[in-house]
N, C-alpha and C positions, 0 to 999 in steps of 0.2 A: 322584699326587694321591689323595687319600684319599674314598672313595665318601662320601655325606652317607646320616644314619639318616632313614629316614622314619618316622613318626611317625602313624596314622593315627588320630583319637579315633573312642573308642566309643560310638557312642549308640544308644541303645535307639528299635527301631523302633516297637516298641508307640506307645509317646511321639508320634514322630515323626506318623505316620499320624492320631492322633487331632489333634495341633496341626494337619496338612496340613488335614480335614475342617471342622475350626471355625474355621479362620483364612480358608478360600478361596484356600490355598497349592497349591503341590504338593509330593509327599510330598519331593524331595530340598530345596528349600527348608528345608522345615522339619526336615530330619534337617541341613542347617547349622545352626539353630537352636540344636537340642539339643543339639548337639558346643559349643555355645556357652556352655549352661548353662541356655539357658532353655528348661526344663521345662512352665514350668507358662501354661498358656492366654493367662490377662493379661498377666504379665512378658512374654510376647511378642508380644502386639498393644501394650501401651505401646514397645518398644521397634520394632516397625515401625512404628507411626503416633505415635512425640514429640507433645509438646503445651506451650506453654507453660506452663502449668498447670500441669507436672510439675517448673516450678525453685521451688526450696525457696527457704522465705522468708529473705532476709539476715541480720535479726535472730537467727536462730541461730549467726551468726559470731561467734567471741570479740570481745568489746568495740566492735563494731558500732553500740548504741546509742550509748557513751559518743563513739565518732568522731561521729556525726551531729552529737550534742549540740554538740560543738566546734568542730566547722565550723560550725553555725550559729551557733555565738556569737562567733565569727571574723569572718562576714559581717553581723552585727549590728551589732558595732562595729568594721568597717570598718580591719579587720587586713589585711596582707599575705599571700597565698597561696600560695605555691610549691607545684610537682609538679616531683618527682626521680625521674626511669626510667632502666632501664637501656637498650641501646644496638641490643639486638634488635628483631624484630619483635614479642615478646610485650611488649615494654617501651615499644615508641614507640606501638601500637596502646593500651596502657592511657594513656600518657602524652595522646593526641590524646581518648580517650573522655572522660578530665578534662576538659580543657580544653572541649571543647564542652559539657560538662554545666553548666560555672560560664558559660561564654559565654551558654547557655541561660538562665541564673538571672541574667544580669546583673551578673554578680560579674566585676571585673580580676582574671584569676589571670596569671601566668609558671609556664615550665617549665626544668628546666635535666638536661640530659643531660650526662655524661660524655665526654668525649673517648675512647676504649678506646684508642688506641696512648701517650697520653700520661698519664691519671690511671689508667686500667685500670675494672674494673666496682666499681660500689657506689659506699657512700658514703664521701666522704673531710673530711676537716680542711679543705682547703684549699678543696673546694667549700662548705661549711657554711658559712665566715669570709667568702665571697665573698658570700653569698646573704645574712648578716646585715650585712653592707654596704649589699648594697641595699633592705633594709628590711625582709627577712621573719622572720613573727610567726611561720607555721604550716607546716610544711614536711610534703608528703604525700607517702612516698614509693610506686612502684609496681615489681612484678617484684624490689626489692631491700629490703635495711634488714636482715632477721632476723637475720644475721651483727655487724652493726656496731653492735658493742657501745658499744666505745671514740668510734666517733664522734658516736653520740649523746648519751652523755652526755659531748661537747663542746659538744654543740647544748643540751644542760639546764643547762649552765653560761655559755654567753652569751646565754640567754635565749630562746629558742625551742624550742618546742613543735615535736615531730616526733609522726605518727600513719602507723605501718610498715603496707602492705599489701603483703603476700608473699604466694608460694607456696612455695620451697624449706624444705627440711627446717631446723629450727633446731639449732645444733650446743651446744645448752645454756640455758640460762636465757634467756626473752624477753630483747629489750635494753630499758634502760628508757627508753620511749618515754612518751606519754600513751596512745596505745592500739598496739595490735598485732593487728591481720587476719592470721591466718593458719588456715585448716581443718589444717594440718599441726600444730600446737601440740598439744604431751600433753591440755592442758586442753579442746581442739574437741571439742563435742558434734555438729559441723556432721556433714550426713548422708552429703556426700562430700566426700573427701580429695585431690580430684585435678584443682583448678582450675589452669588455667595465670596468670598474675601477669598481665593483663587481663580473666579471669574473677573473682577478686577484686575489681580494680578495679570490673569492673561488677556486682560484687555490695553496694558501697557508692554505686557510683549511684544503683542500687534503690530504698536504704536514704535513701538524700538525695530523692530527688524525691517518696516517697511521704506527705509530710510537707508537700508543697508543690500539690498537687493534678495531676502531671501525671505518674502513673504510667505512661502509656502512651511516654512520650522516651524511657527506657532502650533499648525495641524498637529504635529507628533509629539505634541503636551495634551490635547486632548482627553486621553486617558485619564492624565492626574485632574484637571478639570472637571470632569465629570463625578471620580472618587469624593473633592471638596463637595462640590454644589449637589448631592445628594445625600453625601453622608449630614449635610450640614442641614440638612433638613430647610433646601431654600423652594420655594414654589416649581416643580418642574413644566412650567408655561412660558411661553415668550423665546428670549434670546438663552436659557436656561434650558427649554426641551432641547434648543437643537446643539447645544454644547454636551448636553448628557445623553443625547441619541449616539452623537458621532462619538462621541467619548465611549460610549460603551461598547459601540465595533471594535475600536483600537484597544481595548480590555480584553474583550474577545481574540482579538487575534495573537494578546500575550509578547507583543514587539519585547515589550522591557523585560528588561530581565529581573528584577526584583518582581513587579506582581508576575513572572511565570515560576518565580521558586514559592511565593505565597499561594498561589492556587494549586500547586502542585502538594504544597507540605498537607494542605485542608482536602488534598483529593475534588479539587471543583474544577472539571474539566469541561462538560457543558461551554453554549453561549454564557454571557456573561449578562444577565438581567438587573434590573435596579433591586431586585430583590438579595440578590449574592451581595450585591455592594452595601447594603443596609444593613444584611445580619450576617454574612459571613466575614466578608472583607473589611468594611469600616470598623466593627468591633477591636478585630487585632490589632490595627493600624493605629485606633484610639488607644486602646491600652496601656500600650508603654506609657504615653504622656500622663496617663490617669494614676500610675502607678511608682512614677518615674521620672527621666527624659525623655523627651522625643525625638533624640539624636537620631536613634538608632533606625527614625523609620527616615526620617529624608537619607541616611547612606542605603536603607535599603532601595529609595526610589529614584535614587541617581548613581548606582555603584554601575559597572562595567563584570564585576564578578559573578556568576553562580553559584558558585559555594560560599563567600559570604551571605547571599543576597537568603540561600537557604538556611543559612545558621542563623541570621538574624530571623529569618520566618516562623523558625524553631522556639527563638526567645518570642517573639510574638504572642506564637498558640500557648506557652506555658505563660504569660503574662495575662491573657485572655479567661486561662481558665482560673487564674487566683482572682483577676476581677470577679468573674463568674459567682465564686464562692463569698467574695465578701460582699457582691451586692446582695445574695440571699442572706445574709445576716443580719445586714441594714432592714432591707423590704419586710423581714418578721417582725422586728423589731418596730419598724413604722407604720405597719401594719397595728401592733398591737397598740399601739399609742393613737392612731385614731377609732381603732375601732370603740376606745374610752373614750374618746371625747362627744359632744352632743352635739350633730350634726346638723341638727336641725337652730341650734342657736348659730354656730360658727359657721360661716358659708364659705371660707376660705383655709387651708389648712399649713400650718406655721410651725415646722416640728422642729427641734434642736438636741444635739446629742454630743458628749465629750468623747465616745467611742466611733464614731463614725470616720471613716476616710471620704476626704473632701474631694478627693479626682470621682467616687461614685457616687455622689448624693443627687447628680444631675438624673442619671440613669434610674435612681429609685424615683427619685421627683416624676418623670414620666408614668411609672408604674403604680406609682398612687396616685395619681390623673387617670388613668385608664380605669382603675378598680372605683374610685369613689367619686369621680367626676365633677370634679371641684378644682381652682386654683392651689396647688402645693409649691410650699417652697420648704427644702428641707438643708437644716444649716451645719455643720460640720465644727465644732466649739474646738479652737486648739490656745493654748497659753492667752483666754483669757478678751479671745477674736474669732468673727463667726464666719466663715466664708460657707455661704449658701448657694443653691443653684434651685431656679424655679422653673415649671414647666404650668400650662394652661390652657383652659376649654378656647375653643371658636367664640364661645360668649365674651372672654372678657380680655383686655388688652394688660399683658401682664406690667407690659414696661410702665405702660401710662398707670396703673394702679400701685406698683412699687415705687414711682418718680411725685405721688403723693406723700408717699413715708418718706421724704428725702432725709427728711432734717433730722432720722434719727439713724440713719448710715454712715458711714465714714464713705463708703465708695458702692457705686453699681452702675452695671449697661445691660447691653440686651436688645430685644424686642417683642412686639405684640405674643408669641409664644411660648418665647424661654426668656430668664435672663438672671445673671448673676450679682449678687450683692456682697457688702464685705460691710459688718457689724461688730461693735464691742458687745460681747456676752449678757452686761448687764442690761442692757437695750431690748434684747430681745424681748421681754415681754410685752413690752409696751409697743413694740413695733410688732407681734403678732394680735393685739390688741387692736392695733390704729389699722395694720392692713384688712382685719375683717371687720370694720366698720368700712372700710371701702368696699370692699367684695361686695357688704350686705345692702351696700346702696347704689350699687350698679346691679345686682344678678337677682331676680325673681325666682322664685322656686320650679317653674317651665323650663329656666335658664338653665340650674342645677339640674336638667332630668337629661337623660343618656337621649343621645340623638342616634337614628339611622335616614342618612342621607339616602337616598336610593331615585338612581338616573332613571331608571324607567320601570314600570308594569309593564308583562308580558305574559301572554297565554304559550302552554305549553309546546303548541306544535312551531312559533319559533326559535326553541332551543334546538341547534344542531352542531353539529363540528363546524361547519361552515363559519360559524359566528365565532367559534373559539380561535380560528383559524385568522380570522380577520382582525380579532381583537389586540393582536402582536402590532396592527398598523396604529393602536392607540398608546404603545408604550414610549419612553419607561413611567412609569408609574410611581407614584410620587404625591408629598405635598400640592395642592392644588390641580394632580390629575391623577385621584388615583385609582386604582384597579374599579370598573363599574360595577357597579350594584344592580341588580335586577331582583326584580319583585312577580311570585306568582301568588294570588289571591284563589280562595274558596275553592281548593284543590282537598282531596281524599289522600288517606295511605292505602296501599294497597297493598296486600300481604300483610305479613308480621314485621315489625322491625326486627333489626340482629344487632346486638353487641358485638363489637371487632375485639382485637386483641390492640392494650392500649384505653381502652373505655373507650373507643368511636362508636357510635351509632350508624347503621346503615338503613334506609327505607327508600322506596320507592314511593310518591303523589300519579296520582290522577289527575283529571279534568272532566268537566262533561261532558268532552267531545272523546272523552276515550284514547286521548295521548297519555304517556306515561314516561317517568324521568326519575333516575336513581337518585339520592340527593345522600350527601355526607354531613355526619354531624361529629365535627372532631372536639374529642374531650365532651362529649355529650351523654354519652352511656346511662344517667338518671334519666333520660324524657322518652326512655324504653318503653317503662308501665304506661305514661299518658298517651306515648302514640298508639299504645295498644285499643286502648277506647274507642270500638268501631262509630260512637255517637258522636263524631269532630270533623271539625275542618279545619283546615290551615291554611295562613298565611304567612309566606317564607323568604326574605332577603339571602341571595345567594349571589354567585361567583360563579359561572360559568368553567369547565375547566376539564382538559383531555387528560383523558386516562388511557393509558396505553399498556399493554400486559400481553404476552406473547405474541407480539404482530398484530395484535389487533385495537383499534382505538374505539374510543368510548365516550359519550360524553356523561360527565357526573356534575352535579350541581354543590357546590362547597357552602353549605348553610352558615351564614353570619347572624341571623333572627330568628324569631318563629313566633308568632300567633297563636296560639288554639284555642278557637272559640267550639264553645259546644252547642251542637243544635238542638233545639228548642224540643222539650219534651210534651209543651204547648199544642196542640191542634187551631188552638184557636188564639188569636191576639187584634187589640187587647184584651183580655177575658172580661175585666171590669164595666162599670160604668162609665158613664164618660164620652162617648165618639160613636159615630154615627156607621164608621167602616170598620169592620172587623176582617183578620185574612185570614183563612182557612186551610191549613198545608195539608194537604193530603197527596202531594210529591209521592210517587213510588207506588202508589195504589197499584194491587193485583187488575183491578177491574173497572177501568174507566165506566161502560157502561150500566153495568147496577148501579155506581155510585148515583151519576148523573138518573137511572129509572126513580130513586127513593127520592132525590131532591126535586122531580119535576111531581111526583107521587103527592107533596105536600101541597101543592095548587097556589104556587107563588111563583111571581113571576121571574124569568131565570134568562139569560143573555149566555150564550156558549160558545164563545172561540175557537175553533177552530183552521188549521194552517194553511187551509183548500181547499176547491172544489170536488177533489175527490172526497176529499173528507168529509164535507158537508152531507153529500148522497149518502156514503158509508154512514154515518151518524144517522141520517134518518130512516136508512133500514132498517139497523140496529134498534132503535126505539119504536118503530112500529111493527119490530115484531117482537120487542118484547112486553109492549103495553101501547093503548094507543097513542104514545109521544106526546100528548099534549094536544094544545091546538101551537104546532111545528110549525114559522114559520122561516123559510131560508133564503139568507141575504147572499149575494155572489158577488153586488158592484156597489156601489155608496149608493144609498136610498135619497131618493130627490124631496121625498115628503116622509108622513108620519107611518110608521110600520103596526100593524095589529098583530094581536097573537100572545098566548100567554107566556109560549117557548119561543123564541131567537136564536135563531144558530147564524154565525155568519164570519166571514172568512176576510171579511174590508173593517176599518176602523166605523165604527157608529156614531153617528155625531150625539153632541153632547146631553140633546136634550131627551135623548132614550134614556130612560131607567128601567133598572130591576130591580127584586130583592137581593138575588143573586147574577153573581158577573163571573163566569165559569170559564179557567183558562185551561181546554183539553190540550193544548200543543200550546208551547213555550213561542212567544213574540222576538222575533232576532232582533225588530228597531226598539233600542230605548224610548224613543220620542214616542215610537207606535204603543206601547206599551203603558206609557202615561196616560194615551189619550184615551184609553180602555179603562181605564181605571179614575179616570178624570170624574167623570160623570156622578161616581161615588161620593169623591168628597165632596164633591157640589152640594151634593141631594141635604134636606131635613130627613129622610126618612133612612135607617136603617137599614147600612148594605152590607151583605156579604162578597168578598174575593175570596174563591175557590181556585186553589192551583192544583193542577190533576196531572200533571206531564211527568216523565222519568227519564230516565237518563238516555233511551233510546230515543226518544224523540226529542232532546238537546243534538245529539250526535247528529239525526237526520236534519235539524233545523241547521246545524253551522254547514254539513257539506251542501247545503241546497245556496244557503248565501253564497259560498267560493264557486260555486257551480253555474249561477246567474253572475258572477263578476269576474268577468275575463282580467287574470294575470298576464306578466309577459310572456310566459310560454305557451299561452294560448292565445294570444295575440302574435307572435312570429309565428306558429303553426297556419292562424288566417288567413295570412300573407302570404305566406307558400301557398296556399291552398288557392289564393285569389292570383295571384302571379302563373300557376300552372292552368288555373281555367281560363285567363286573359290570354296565352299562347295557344292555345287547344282551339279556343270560340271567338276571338278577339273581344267579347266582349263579358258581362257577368248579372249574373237575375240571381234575386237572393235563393232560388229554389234550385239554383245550380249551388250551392252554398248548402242546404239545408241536406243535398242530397250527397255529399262529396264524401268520399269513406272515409274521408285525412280526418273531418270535423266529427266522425258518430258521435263523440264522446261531450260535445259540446252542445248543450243546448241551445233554443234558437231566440231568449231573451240573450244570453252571452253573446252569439253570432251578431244578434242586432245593436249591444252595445259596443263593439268590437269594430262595428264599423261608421257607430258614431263617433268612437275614440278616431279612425283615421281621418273621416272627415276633419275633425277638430286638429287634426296634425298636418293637411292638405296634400294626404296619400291618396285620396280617391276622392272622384266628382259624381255625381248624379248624371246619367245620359237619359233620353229619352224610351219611352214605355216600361218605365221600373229599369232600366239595366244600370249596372254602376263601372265607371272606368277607374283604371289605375293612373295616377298623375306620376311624372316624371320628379321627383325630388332631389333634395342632398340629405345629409344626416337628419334625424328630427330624434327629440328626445320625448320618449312618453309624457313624462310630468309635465310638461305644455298642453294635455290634454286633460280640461276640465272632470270629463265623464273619467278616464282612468283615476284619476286625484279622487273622484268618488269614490268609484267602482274598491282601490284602496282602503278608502278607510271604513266603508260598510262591514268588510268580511274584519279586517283590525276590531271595531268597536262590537260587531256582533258576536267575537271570539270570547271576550272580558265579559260582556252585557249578559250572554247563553248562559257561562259558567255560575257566576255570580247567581243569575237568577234560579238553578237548581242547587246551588249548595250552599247560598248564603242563608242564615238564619231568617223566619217571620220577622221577629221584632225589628231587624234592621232592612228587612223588604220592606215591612211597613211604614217607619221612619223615613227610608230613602223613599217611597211613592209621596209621602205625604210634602215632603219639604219639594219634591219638583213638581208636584201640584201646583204649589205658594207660589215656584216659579214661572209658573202661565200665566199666572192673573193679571 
């Protein structure tokens, strides 16, 4: 099976930090943000805190007004009404928001759905002739119409007036309707393009009640709005988040009576999440139409009863669960039909069947997209006619790839992800023929490989409740915003994994800084034996997510990936001929100083890093008294000229033009940059160098709290504050040694101290006074992130968190690779 690319976005942390400060985030929150696109301050408190407010007004719909118009002169003189949906939940959801809206106004309207196994979707001749039968004037349609050319102007030739509100793509010239709603139309000025076909609907609700004094109704349709424009799988971004936010309080609070006997009958009492409406609630709602009519769900979504509203619930779940069953007969069955075909010829997958039910091939189509990551369309063959339904990767535009096979369709719509066709039997081969010559001249074999999108890398110590807790301000969760992805690199297991009951897998990762985090692997119970391999690292795409069990909450990590590389059973790389740098792991050494006695033992000249001045003395104790060290010499500040000595120890980067045979890393570098530049000089050189790495995992640990400890966060920055505001009342005035001495700060040292109050100068909380004293300025608000050195002081401990780990648990060969390619990058 082919590994999936990960994919990790880049976002600038600068960004990051400053949204984290002004929004009252935290920085990884807000670095999902920015992976998201939004940059800039507002775009991102509008899209954490929605607001009604923020849906655009109706009247910018194409011909919007002209619909109101007609419908009120419909209900004036006392015309007939019809609404025509289609079969889904985005269709019976718009189809029920009608109806209660003219229920509301007092107006007789009827609605008429489709049969799907017997008429198919849309509109047809045969329904049109029937509904001017029985008397209608004005026919609205919802979720459908932009296609059906031909049948409306059947409907403009015996006499009725049709006014189309869609959402799908139109495949050519409006049809000629009296009006046509669609934001998708060439001519939409509309601000967003990507209502689902009950957001329409309720954008001519709007459009109707505001005219009538009671613009506040529309609100208490919500719910079904929300149920369409997610179950229907439309982007929940834009005018779309904030209809499925508020939508789904009003689900929540269960007003209606039909969804409070449907969550009652499935036991969903909880908030009401876009997850419940995706796989508990749309499924049921679909169903009947899949299996059926869909009468039964708009009486359940506009009834006044509870005991209907529950026996129809009743039919639902038992509806739900016969789907259930016959799409598991389809999916084996489609399953075994491509796992025959030759994957690697065909790049699109074209299956057809005289056994299949045509209401679930869309739902198998899905699930053969999931499992083999290809274009599927799977077709349902009945008397001799193929009505199929396709689903499809991010790579390839289904509608536009299917609207090239036109000419061997009888009928199809859709769009870039799904879309349904209708086929003569004999066609089919030739149309799954003609569509994988299209597939295979759009999609590359990258295209074909499983992707994991993932919003940001994170080191373990900022996984906390905190962030699970805040992540509810990014829902609902959804096409184009969906649940985050976070990524932890070159992390240990620790302990044994455990098999749950179920086949889950349980294990706890590491870091090098010695945080530690539970992580769930569901449905994973085979990667038991491999985690057990103490010789690996991992790299894991997760989910953040609260576990809660007697009172008490938890955080656990819901694994979607995993990585495991195994490290290098190599000492030395590369072993061969060839390169001038070889690196040398000896990571986790018992005994730094033997090592380092036997290597200066050989009388080659040797460079040794070290993280301090304390270190630096300790080191040459150490060596002189266990042999005479060498000829020792010790660096403490950048050297202004040339250094002698056969040994170097030194605690500052070395400029470039020092060589050694050996360049000895005793304690681990927290700067990347610093860390190239010590290793710089190697590839430089013609002559033969060794990188020895000697550090262990206690001296990663002491290397990251020593960075956090030098970079004053905000809570050691408000502590400052107090500290400086109580000695400016006590003394009137402040000397940094009144600061250094103060028992508020022991815990802070006095590089933090002094960057802490270049952060306030940089904010203009304090001025400089005469003989060293500093005063306190009078201010108004001030936001850190205006402060240059804090935006630093940020993102050192951020990148030395990644930078530490990595460099003790990533493998030689990709230390070595990655030194060598940011070499290339200095020159």
């Amino acid at each position: 099976m082919r590994g999936k690319i990960w994919r990790i976005k880049k976002t600038s942390l600068d960004i990051s930090l400053r949204l984290a400060d002004r929004l009252r985030i935290s920085p990884l929150l807000a670095r999902v943000l920015v992976s998201r696109g939004y940059n800039d301050v507002e775009a991102a408190r509008r899209f954490l805190h929605p607001s009604l407010n923020d849906l655009h007004d109706p009247f910018l719909l194409p011909d919007m007004d002209r619909a109101v118009e007609r419908i009120r002169r419909a209900i004036s003189s006392g015309e007939k009404i019809w609404i025509y949906g289609d079969y889904d939940v985005d269709g019976t959801a718009a189809v029920s928001a009608l109806m209660l809206t003219f229920r509301r106004m007092g107006v007789e309207t009827e609605y008429y759905i489709p049969n799907r196994l017997i008429e198919g979707y849309g509109l047809n001749r045969d329904a049109i002739a029937e509904l001017k039968d029985k008397g209608c004037d004005l026919l609205i349609t919802v979720d459908c119409g932009i296609s059906a050319y031909e049948e409306i102007e059947y409907a403009n030739e015996i006499g009725m007036d049709v006014i189309v509100t869609d959402h799908h793509y139109p495949k050519g010239d409006p049809p000629p309707a009296c009006c046509v709603i669609n934001p998708k139309l060439p001519n939409s000025s509309y601000p967003f393009k990507d209502l689902a076909g009950v957001g329409v609907a309720f954008k001519l609700i709007q459009a109707l009640m505001s005219g009538v004094g009671d613009e506040e109704f529309p609100e208490s349709l919500l719910d079904l709005v929300a149920l369409g424009t997610i179950v229907d799988v439309t982007p929940l971004t834009g005018e779309n988040r904030v209809l499925a936010r508020f939508g789904l309080e009003r689900l929540t609070e269960r007003e209606r009576i039909g969804i409070k006997a449907l969550c009652d009958s499935i036991g969903l009492s909880s908030k009401v999440r876009s997850y419940h409406v995706s796989f508990l609630i749309g499924p049921r709602l679909n169903a009947s139409g899949r299996l059926d009519t869909a009468h039964s769900v708009v009486e359940l979504l506009t009834t006044d009863s509870y005991e209907r509203a529950y026996q129809i619930s009743l039919k639902l779940n038992a509806d739900n669960l016969e789907r259930q069953k016959i799409e598991s007969q389809i999916l084996a069955q489609a399953t075994d039909m491509v796992v025959a075909m030759d994957l690697r010829r065909e790049k699109g997958i074209v299956l057809a069947s005289e056994r299949w039910h045509r209401g679930v091939v869309g739902i198998v189509a899905s699930r053969t997209v999931e499992r083999f990551y290809r274009p599927a369309i799977l077709i349902a063959v009945e008397e001799g006619e193929g009505h199929g339904s396709g689903r499809s990767i991010p790579e390839f535009d289904l509608f536009e790839g299917i609207s090239r096979c036109a000419d061997l369709l009888i009928g199809f719509g859709g769009h870039r992800a799904a879309a349904g066709i209708k086929i003569e039997r004999e066609r089919i081969p030739e149309f799954r023929r003609r569509f994988n010559e299209v597939v295979g001249e759009t999609l590359s074999e990258e295209d074909l490989t499983p992707k994991v999108e993932i919003d940001v890398e994170t080191p373990l110590h900022e996984l906390n409740l905190q962030l699970v807790e805040e992540m509810e301000l990014l829902e609902p969760f959804g096409l184009g915003n969906p649940s985050p992805l976070f990524a932890v690199r070159n992390v240990l297991v620790s302990g044994s994994p455990t098999v749950m009951r179920g086949d889950h897998l349980r294990f706890y990762v590491t870091d090098g800084a010695g945080e530690t985090r539970e992580v769930i692997g569901w449905n994973q119970g085979r990667l038991q034996t491999p985690l057990s391999n103490r010789n690996i690292s991992l790299d894991i795409a997760f989910q953040p997510r609260l576990n809660e069990w007697g009172g008490v909450k938890r955080l656990r990590l819901d694994m979607r990936d995993i990585q495991i590389h195994q490290r290098d059973s190599l000492a030395v790389y590369p072993s061969g001929e060839g390169t001038t740098v070889k690196l040398v792991d000896r990571r986790h050494i018992p005994d730094k100083f033997k090592y380092l006695e036997r290597l200066i033992d050989r009388g080659e000249k040797v460079i040794i890093y070290v993280r301090g001045e304390p270190e630096l003395e300790r080191l040459a104790e150490e060596l002189e008294r266990r042999s005479d060290g060498g000829n020792l010499t010790l660096i403490r500040e950048k050297p202004d000229g040339p250094i002698e000595g056969d040994v170097i120890a030194s605690c500052v980067v070395l400029p470039p033009q020092i060589k050694a045979r050996h360049i000895v890393f005793c304690h681990p570098v927290p700067s990347r940059a610093d860390f190239v530049r010590m290793c710089r000089p190697a590839f430089l050189s013609d002559d033969l160098t060794y990188i020895h790495l000697i550090f262990n995992q206690n001296d990663v640990q002491y290397a990251v709290r020593s960075v956090f400890e030098r970079h004053p966060g905000r809570e050691d920055l408000e502590k400052l504050y107090r500290s400086m505001r109580r000695i400016t009342s006590e003394k009137g005035e402040i000397r940094f040694e009144d600061l250094k001495g103060n028992s508020g700060l022991r815990m802070m040292r006095e590089e933090a101290i002094l960057k802490g109050m270049e952060i306030f100068r940089e904010l203009g909380l304090i001025e400089d006074g005469p003989s060293g004293t500093i005063r306190l300025k009078e201010t108004g608000k001030v936001s850190l992130s205006d402060s240059e050195t804090f935006i630093r002081c940020e993102r050192a401990k951020y990148e030395a968190s990644i930078f530490l780990n990595r460099l003790l648990w990533r493998s030689i060969t990709d230390l070595w690779e990655e030194m060598r390619g940011a070499v290339r990058g200095l020159h």
